[in-house]
N, C-alpha and C positions, 0 to 999 in steps of 0.2 A: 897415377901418382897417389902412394897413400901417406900417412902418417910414419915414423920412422918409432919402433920397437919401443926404444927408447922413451916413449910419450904414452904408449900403452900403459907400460910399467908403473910412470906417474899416475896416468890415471887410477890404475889400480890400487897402487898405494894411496892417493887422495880416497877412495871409497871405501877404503880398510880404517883411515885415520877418522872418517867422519861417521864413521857408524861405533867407532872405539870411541869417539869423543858424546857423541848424543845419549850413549848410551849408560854415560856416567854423570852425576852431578858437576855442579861448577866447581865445586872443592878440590875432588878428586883427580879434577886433568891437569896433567902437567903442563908446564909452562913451554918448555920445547914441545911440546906438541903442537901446541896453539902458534909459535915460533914456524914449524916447520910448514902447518897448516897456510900458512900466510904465503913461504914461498909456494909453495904448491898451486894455490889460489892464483897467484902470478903467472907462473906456467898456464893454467888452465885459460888464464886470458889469451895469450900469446899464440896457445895452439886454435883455442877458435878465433881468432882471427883468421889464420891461415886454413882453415876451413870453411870461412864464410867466404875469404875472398881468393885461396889460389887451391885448394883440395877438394874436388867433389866427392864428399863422403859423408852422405845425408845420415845415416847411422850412429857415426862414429861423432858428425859433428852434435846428434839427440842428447849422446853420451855427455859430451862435455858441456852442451847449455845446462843438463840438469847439475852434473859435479857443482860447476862456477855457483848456481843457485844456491845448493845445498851450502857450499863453503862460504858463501857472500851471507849468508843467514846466520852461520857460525859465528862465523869471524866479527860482524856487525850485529848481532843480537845485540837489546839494550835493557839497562836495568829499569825501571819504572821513573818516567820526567820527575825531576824535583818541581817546586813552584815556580824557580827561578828559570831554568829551564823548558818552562811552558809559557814565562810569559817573552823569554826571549826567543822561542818559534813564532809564537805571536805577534811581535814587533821586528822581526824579520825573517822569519824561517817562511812566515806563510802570506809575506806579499813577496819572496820570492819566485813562492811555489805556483802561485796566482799567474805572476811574470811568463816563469815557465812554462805554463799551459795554458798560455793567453788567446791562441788560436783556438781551442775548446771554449774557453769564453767567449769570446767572440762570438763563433758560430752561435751558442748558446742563447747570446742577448741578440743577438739578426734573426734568430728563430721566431723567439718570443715576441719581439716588436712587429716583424712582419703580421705574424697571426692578429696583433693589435691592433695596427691599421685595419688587414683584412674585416675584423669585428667590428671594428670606428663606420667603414664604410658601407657594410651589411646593416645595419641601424637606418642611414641614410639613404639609401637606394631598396629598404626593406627586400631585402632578402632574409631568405629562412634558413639560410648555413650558418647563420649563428645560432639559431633554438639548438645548435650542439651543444652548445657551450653555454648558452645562457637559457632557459624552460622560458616561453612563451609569458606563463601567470609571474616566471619570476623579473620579467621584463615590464610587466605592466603593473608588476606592484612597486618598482623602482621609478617608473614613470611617475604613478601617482604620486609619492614621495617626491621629486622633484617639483612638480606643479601644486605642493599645498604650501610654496613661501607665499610668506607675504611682504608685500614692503613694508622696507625699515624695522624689518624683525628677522631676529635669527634664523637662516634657511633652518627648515629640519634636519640636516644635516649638523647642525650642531646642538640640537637640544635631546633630550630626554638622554642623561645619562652624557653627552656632548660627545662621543664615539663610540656610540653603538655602530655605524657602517664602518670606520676602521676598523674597528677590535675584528669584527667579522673579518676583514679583507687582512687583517694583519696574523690572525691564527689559520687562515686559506694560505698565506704564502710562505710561511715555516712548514706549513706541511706539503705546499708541492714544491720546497727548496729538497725535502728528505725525499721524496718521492720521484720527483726528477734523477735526483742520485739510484735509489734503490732499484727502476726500473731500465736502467742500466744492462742490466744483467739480460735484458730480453735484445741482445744486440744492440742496443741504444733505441731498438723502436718505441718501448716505451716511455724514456724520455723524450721524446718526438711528440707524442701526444700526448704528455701535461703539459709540455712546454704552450703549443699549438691550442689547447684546449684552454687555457688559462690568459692566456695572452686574447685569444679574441675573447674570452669574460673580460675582462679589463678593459678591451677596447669597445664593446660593445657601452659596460657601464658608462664608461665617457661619454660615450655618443649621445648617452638616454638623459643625463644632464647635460650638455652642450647643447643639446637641440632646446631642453627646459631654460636656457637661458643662466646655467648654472656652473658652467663652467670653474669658474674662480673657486668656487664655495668647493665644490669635491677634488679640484687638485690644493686647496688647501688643506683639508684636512688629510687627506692621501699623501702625500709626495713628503711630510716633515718625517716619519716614519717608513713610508710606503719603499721611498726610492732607496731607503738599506736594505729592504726587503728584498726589490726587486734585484740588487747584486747580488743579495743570496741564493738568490734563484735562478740565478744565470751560471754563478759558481756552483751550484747544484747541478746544474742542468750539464755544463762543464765535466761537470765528474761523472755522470752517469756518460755523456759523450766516451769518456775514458774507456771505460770499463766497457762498454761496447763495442768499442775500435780496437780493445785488446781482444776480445772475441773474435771478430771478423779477418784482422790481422794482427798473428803472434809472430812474423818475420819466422827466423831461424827458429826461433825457439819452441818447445810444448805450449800448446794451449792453455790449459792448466796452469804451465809454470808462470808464465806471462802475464796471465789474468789477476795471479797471484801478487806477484812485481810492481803491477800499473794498479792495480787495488788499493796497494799503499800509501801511494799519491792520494787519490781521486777519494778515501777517508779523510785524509788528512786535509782537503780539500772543504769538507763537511764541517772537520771540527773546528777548524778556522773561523768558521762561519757563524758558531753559535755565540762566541760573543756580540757580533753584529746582532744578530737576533735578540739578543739581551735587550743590549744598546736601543734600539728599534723599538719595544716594548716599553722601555723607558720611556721614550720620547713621545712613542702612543700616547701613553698616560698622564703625561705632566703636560706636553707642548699642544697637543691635537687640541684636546678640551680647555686648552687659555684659551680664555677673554683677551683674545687679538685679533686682528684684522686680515683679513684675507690675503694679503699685499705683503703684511708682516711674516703669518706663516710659510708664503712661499719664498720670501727673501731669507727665513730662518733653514726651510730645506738647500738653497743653492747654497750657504753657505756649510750645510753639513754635507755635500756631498761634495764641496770640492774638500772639504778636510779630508772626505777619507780617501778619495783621489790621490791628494796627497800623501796621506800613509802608506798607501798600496806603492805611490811612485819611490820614495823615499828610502823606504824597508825594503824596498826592493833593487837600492842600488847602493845602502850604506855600507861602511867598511864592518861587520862584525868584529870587535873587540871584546 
């Protein structure tokens, strides 16, 4: 059973119309064009369907995943976001998109916390599979650092400058949020290991104050910042899962094309994100180094991260008007 004559023709004409349309300015194409473009595009949906599911015709179905591409690119090309329309992706375009590709988060953050524990526990039973992730000297000068408080005076963790160990851990996780994403492209393995590699730094640090008696003191100043971070970096890590699972599996489609498609997500995944990152860095700065109380800071993080719980939940199920 093949495709009936009839569908060729289309095809043909959609690949006559979309190399006469690309090849012209916006000005220039007529409005039936763009018209007939549209049903055509409609057609091309129809026919692959019946080629993914009752036509075996691996060829002919190449033909139409890239036509649909090309015509969905046309047809849907967009002029440059106004303001308005950026911050309303913002306040729902991209905790829907989050929604959407909630099981790449997931995975993302089960990655990353696993590796944490793994490093929490590595500290405590002194194993050497953390020196991956964390250099031996850079363990024992963390050490020291916990064991010079004193009582009734500020841990070191909060003097000299009041987040010097944040700022560090908070410019380390904007860039394995981008680099999570970026490494993507090596099939997702390389967001595998920043994910893995970063998560047991993390869990290791904890361990190296926990066991110092310091607990409180480092997820105080971590977590009022730290925990926006760490969704960026899961949504990072999210995106770069993407782009690698478009790699491994393009279904029907070109590889190429596909890659192309779910790359557009999994940016937009990214850029979402940077206001979090803003936000995060604010709160570095203003909230880390107050004259608060350990008790305070961390009641200050659970109450910002169920807000943005909530925006994520929210925007992610309002009516857009």
């Amino acid at each position: 059973m093949s495709m009936p004559e009839s569908a060729t023709k289309r095809w043909e004409e959609t690949e006559n119309l979309l190399n006469r349309i690309e090849n012209h300015t916006a000005e220039s194409i007529k409005p039936a064009d763009v018209l007939r473009l549209g049903e055509l595009y409609t057609e091309l949906i129809s026919d692959l369907n019946k080629l993914t599911v009752a036509i075996d015709d691996p060829p002919a179905r190449a033909r139409v995943n890239r036509l649909a591409l090309r015509a969905y690119g046309t047809i849907y090309q967009k002029k440059p976001m106004t303001f308005g329309e950026l911050v309303n992706f913002f306040i729902f375009g991209f905790p829907r998109l989050v929604r959407r590709r909630i099981h790449f988060v997931i995975a993302s953050a089960l990655l990353f916390i696993t590796a944490a524990l793994v490093g929490y526990l590595c500290i405590h039973e002194k194993s050497r599979l953390v020196d991956l992730a964390v250099p031996p000297v850079e363990q024992q000068r963390l050490k020291s650092l916990a064991m010079a408080a004193r009582p009734n005076e500020p841990h070191p963790l909060a003097r000299e400058g009041n987040f010097g160990l944040s700022s560090s851990i908070m410019v380390n996780n904007i860039r394995v949020s981008i680099l999570a994403f970026a490494t993507g492209i090596f099939l997702g393995i390389g967001t595998i290991i920043i994910l893995i590699k970063n998560g047991l730094m993390l869990g290791a640090m904890a361990a190296l104050y926990t066991d110092a008696g310091y607990a409180r003191y480092f997820w105080s100043l971590i977590l009022p910042h730290g925990g926006i971070e760490l969704i960026c970096i899961f949504i990072g890590g999210a995106a770069g899962f993407i782009v690698g699972y478009s790699l491994i599996n393009p279904g029907s489609y070109r590889r190429k094309d596909w890659v192309v498609k779910e790359g557009h997500d999994a940016v937009k995944l990214v850029i979402g994100s940077i206001p979090l990152l803003v936000l995060a860095a604010l709160i570095e700065a203003y909230i880390t180094p107050a004259f608060l109380s350990p008790d305070h800071k961390l009641g200050l993080s659970a109450i910002f991260f169920l807000l943005l719980v909530a925006w994520l939940t929210a925007g992610a199920h309002a009516d857009q008007s």
